[in-house]
mmCIF file as gemmi writes it, N, C-alpha and C atoms, coordinates in Angstrom:
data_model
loop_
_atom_site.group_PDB
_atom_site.id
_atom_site.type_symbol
_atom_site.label_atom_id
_atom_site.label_alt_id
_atom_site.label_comp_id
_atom_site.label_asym_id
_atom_site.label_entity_id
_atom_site.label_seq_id
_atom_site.pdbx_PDB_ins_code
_atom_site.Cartn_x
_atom_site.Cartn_y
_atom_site.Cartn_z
_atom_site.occupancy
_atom_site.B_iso_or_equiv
_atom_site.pdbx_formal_charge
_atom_site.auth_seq_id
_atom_site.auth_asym_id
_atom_site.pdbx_PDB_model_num
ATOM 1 N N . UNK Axp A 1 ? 0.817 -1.199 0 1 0 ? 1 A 1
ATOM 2 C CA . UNK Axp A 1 ? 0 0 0 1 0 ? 1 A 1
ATOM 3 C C . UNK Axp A 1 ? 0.86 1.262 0 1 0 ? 1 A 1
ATOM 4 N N . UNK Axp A 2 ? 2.238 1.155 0.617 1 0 ? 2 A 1
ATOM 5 C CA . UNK Axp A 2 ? 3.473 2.255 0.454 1 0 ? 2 A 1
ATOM 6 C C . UNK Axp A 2 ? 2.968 2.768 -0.76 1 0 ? 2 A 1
ATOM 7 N N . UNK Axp A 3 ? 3.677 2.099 -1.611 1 0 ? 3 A 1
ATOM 8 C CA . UNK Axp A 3 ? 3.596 2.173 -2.96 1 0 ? 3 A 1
ATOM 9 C C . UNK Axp A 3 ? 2.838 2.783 -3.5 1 0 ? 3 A 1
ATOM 10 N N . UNK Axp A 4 ? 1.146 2.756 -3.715 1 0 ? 4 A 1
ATOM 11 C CA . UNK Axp A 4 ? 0.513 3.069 -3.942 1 0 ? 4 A 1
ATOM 12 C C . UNK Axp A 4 ? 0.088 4.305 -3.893 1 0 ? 4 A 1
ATOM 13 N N . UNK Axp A 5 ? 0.099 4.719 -2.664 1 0 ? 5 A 1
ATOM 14 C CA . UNK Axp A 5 ? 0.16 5.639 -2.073 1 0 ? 5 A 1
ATOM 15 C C . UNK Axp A 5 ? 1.277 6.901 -1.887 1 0 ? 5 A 1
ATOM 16 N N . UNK Axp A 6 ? 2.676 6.134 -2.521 1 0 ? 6 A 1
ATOM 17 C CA . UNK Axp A 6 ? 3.137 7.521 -2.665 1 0 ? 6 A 1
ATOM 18 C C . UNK Axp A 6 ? 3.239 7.58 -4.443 1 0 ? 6 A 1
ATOM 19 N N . UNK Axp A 7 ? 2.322 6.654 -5.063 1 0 ? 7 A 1
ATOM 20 C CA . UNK Axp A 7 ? 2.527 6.855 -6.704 1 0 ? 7 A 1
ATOM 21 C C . UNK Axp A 7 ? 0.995 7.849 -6.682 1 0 ? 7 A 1
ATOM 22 N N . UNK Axp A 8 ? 0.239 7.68 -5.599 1 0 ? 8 A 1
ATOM 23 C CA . UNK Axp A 8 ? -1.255 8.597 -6.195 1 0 ? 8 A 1
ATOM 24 C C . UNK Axp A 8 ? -0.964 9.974 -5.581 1 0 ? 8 A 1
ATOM 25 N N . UNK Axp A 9 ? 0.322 10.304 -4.713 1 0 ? 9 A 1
ATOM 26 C CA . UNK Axp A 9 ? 0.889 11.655 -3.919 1 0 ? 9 A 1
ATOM 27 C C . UNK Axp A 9 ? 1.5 11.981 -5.17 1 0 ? 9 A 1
ATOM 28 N N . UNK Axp A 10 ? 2.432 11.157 -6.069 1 0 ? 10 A 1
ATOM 29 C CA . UNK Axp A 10 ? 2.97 12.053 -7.349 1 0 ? 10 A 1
ATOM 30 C C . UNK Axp A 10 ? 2.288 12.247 -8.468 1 0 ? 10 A 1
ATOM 31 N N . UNK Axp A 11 ? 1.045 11.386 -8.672 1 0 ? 11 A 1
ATOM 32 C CA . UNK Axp A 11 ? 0.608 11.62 -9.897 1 0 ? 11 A 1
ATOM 33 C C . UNK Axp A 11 ? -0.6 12.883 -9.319 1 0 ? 11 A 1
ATOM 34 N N . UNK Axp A 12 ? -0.935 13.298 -8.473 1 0 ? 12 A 1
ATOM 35 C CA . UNK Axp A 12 ? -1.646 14.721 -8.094 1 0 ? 12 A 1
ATOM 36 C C . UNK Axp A 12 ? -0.41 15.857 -8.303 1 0 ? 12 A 1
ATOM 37 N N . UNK Axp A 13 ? 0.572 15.728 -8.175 1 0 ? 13 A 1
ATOM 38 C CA . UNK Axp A 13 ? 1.559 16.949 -8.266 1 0 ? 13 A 1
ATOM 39 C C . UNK Axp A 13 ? 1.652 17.047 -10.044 1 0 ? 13 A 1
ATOM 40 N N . UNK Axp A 14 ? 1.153 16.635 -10.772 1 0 ? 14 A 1
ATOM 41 C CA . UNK Axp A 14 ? 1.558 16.249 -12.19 1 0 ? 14 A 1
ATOM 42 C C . UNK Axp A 14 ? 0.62 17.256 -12.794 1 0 ? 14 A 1
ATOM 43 N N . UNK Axp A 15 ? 0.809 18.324 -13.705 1 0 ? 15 A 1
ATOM 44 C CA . UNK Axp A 15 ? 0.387 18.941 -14.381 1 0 ? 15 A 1
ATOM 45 C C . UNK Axp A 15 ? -0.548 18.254 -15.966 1 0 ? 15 A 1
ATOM 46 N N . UNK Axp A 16 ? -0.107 17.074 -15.97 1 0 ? 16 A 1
ATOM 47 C CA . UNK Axp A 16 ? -0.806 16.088 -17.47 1 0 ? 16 A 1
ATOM 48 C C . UNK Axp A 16 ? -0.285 14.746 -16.425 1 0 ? 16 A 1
ATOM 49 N N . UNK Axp A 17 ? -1.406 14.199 -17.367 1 0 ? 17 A 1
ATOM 50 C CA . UNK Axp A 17 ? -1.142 12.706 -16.806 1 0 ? 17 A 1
ATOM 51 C C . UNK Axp A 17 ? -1.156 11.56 -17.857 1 0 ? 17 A 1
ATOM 52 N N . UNK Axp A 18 ? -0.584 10.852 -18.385 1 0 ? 18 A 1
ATOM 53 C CA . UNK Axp A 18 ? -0.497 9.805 -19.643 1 0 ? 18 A 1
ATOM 54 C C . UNK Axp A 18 ? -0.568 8.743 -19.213 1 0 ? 18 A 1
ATOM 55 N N . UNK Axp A 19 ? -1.104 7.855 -19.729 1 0 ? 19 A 1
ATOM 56 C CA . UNK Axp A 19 ? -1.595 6.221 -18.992 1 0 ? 19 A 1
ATOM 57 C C . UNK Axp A 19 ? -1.319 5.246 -20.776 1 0 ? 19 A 1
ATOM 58 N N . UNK Axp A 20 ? -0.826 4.167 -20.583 1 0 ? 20 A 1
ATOM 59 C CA . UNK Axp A 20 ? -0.637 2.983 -21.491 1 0 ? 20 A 1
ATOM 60 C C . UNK Axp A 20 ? -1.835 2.413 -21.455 1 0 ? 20 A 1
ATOM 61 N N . UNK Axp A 21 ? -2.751 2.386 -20.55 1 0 ? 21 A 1
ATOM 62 C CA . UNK Axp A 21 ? -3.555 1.565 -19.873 1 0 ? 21 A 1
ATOM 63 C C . UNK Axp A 21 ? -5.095 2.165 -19.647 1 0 ? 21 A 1
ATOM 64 N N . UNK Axp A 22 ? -6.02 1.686 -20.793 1 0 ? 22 A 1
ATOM 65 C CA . UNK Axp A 22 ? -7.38 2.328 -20.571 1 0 ? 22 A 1
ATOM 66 C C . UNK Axp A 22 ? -8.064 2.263 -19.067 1 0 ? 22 A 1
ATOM 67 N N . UNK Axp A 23 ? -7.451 0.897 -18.8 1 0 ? 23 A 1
ATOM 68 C CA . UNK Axp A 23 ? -8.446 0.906 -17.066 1 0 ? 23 A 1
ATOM 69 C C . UNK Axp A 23 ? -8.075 2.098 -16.419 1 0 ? 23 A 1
ATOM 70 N N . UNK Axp A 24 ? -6.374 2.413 -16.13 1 0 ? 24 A 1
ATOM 71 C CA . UNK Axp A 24 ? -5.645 2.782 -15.575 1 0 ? 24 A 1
ATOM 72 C C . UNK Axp A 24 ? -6.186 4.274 -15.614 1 0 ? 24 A 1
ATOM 73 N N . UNK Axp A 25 ? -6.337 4.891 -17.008 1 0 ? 25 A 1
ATOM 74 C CA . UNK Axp A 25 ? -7.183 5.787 -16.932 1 0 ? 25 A 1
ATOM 75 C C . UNK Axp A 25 ? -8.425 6.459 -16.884 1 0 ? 25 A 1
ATOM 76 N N . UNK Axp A 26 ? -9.024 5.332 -16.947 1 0 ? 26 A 1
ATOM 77 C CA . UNK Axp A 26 ? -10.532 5.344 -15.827 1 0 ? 26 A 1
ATOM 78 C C . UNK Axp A 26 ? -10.549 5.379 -14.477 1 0 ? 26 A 1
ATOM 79 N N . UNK Axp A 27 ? -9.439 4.5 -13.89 1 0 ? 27 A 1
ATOM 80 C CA . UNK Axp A 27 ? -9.865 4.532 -12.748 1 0 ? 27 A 1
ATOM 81 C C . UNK Axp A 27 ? -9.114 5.901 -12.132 1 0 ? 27 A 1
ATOM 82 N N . UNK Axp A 28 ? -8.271 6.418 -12.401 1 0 ? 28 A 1
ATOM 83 C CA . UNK Axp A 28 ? -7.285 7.679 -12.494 1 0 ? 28 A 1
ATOM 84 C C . UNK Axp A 28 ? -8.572 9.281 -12.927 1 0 ? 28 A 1
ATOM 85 N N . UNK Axp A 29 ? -9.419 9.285 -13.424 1 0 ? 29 A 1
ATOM 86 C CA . UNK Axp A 29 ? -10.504 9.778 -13.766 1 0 ? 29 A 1
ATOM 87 C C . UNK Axp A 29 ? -11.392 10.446 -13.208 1 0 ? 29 A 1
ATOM 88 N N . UNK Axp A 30 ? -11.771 9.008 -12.021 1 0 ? 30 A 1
ATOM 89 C CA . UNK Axp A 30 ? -12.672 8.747 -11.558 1 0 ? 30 A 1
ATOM 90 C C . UNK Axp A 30 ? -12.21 9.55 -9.626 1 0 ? 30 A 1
ATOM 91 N N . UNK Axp A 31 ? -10.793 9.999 -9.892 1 0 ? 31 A 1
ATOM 92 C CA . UNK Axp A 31 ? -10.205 11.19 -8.846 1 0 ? 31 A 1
ATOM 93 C C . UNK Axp A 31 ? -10.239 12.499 -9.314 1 0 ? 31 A 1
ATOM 94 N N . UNK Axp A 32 ? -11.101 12.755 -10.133 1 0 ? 32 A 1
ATOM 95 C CA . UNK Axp A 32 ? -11.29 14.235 -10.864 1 0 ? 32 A 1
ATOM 96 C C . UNK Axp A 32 ? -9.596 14.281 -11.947 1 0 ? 32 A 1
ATOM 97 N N . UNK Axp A 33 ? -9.061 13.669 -11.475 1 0 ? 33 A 1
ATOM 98 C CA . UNK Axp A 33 ? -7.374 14.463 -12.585 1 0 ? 33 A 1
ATOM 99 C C . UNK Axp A 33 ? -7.518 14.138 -13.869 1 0 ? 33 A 1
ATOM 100 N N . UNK Axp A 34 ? -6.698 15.284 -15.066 1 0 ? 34 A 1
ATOM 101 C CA . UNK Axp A 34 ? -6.986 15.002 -16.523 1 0 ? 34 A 1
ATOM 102 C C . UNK Axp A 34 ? -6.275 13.455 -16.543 1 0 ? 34 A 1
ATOM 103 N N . UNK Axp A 35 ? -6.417 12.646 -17.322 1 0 ? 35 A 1
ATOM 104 C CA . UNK Axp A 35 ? -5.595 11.838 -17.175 1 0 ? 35 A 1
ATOM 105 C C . UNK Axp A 35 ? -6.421 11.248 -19.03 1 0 ? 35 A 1
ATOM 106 N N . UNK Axp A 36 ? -4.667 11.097 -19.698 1 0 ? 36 A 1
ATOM 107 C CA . UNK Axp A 36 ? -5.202 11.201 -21.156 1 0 ? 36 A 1
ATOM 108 C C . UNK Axp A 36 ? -4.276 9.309 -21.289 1 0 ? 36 A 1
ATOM 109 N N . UNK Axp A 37 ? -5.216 8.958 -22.348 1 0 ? 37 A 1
ATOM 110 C CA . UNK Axp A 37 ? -4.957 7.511 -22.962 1 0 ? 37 A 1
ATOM 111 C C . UNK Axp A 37 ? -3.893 7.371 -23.888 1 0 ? 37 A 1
ATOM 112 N N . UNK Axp A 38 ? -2.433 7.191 -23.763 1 0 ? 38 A 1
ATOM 113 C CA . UNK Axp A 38 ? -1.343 7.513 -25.269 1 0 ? 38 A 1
ATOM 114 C C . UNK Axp A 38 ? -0.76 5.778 -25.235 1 0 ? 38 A 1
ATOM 115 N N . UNK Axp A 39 ? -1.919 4.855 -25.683 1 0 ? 39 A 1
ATOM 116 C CA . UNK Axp A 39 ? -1.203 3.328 -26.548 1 0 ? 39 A 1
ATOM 117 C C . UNK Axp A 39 ? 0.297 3.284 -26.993 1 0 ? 39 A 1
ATOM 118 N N . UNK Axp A 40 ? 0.648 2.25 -26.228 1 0 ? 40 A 1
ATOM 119 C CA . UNK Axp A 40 ? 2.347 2.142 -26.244 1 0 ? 40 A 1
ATOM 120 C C . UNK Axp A 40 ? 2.054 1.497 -27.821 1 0 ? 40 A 1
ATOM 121 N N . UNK Axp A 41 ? 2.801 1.578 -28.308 1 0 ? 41 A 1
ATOM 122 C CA . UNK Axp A 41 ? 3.026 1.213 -30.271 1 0 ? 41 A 1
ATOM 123 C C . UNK Axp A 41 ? 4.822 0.529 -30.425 1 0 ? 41 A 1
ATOM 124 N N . UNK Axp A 42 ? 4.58 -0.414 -29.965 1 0 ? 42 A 1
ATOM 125 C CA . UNK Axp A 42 ? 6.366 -0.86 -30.33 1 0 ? 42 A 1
ATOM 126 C C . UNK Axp A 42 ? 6.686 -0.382 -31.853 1 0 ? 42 A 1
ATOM 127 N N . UNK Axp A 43 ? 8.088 -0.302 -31.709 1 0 ? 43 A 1
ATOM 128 C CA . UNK Axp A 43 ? 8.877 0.588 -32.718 1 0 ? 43 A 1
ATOM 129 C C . UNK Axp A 43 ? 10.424 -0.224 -32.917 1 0 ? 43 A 1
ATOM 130 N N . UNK Axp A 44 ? 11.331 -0.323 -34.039 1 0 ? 44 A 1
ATOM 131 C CA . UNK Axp A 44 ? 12.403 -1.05 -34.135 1 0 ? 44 A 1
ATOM 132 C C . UNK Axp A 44 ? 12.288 -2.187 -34.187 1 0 ? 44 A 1
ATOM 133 N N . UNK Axp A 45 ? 13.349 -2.818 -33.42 1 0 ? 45 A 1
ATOM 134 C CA . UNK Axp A 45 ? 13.514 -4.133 -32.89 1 0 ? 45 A 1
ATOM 135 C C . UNK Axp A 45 ? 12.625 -4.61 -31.933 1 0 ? 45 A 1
ATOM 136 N N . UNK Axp A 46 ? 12.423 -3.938 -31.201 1 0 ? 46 A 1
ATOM 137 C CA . UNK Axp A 46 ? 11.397 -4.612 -29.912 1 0 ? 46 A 1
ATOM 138 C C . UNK Axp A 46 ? 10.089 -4.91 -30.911 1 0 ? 46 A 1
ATOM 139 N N . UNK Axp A 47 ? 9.567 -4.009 -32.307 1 0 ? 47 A 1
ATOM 140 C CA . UNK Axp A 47 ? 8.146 -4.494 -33.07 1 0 ? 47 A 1
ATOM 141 C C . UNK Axp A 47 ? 8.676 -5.741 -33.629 1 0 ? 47 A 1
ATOM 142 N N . UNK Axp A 48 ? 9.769 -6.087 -33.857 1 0 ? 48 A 1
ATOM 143 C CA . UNK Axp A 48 ? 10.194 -7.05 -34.913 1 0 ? 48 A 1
ATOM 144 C C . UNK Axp A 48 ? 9.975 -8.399 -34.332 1 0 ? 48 A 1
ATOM 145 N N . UNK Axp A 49 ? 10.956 -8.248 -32.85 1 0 ? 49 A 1
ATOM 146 C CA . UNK Axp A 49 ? 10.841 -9.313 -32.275 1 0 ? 49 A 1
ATOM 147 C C . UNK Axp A 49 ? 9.325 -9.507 -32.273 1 0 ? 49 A 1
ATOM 148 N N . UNK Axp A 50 ? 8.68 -8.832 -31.204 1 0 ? 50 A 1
ATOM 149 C CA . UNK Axp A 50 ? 7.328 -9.485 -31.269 1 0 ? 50 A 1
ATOM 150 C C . UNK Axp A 50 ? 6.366 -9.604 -32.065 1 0 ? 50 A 1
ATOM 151 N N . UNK Axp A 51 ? 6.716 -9.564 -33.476 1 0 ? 51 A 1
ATOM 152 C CA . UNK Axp A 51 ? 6.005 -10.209 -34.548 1 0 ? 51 A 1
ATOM 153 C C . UNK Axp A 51 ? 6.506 -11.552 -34.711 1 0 ? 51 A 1
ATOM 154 N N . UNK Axp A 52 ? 7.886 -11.493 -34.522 1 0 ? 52 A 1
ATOM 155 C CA . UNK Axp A 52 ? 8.538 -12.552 -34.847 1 0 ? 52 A 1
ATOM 156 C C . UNK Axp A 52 ? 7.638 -14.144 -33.803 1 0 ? 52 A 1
ATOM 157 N N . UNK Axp A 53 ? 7.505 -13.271 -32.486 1 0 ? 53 A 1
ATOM 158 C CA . UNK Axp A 53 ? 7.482 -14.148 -31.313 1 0 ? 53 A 1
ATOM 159 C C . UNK Axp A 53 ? 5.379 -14.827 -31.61 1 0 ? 53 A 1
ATOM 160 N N . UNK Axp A 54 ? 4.972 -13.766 -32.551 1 0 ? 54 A 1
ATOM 161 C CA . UNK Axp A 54 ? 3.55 -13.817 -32.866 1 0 ? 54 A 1
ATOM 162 C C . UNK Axp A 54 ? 3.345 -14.989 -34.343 1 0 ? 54 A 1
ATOM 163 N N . UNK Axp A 55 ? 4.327 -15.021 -35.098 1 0 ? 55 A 1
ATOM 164 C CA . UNK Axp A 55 ? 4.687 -15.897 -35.573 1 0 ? 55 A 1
ATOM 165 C C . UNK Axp A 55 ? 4.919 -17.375 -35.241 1 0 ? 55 A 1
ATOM 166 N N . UNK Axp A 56 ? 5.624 -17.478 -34.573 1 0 ? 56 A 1
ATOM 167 C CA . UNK Axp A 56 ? 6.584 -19.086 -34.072 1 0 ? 56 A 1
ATOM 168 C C . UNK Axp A 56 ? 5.045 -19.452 -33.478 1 0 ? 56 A 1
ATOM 169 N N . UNK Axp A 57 ? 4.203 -18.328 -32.531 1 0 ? 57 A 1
ATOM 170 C CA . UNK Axp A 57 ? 3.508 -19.325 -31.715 1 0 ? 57 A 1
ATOM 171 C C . UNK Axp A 57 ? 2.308 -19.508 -32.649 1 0 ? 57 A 1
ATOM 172 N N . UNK Axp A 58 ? 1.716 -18.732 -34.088 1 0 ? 58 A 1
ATOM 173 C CA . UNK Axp A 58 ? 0.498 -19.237 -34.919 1 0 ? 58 A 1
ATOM 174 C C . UNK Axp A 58 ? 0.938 -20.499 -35.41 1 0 ? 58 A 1
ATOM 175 N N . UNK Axp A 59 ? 2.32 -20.891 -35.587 1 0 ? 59 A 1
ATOM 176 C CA . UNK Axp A 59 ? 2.853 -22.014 -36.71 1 0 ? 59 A 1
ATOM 177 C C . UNK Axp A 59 ? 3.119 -23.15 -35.293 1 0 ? 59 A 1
ATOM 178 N N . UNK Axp A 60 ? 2.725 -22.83 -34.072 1 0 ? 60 A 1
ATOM 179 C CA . UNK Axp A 60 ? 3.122 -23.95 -32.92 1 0 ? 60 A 1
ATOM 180 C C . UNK Axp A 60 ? 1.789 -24.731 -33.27 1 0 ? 60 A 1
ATOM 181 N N . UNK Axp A 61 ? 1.961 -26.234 -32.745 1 0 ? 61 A 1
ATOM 182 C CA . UNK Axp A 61 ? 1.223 -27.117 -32.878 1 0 ? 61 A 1
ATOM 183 C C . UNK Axp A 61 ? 0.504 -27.281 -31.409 1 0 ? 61 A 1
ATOM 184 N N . UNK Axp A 62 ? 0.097 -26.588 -31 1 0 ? 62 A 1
ATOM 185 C CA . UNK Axp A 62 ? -0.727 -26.583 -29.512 1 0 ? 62 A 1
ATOM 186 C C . UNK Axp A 62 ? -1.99 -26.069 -29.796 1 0 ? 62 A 1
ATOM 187 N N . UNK Axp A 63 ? -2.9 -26.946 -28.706 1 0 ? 63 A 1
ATOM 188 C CA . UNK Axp A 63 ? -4.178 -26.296 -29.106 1 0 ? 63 A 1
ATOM 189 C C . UNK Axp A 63 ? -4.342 -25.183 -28.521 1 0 ? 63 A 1
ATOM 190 N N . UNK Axp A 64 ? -5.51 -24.374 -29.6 1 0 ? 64 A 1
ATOM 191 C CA . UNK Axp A 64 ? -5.775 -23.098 -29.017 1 0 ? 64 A 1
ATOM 192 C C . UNK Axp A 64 ? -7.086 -23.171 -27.935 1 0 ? 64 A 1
ATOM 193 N N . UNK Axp A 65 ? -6.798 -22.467 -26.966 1 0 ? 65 A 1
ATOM 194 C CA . UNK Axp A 65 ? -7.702 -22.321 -26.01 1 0 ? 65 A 1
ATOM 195 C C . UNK Axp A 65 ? -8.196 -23.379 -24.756 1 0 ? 65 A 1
């Protein structure tokens, strides 16, 4: 609860607020603060790999679900 609690003491000192995370900014919202939605978008190598990694597992032989 530390934690928590001193991340909701810094995100009130924050003039904008950016969230990865739609819940995150609902529930962030729902304390009156602006708090805006900006979707992480991999870029470079880190998009490559995880296409790559989105790959190996459509062509894996495991069932789905």
């Amino acid at each position: 609860m530390t934690d928590l609690g001193n991340e909701l003491r810094l995100m009130a000192q924050c003039a904008e607020r950016l969230t990865i995370r739609r819940s995150k900014r609902d529930s962030s919202a729902d304390s009156g603060w602006s708090v805006h939605y900006y979707p992480y978008l991999p870029v470079g190598p880190i998009r490559e790999n995880l296409h790559a990694t989105r790959q190996r597992r459509a062509r894996s032989a495991l069932n789905r679900g």
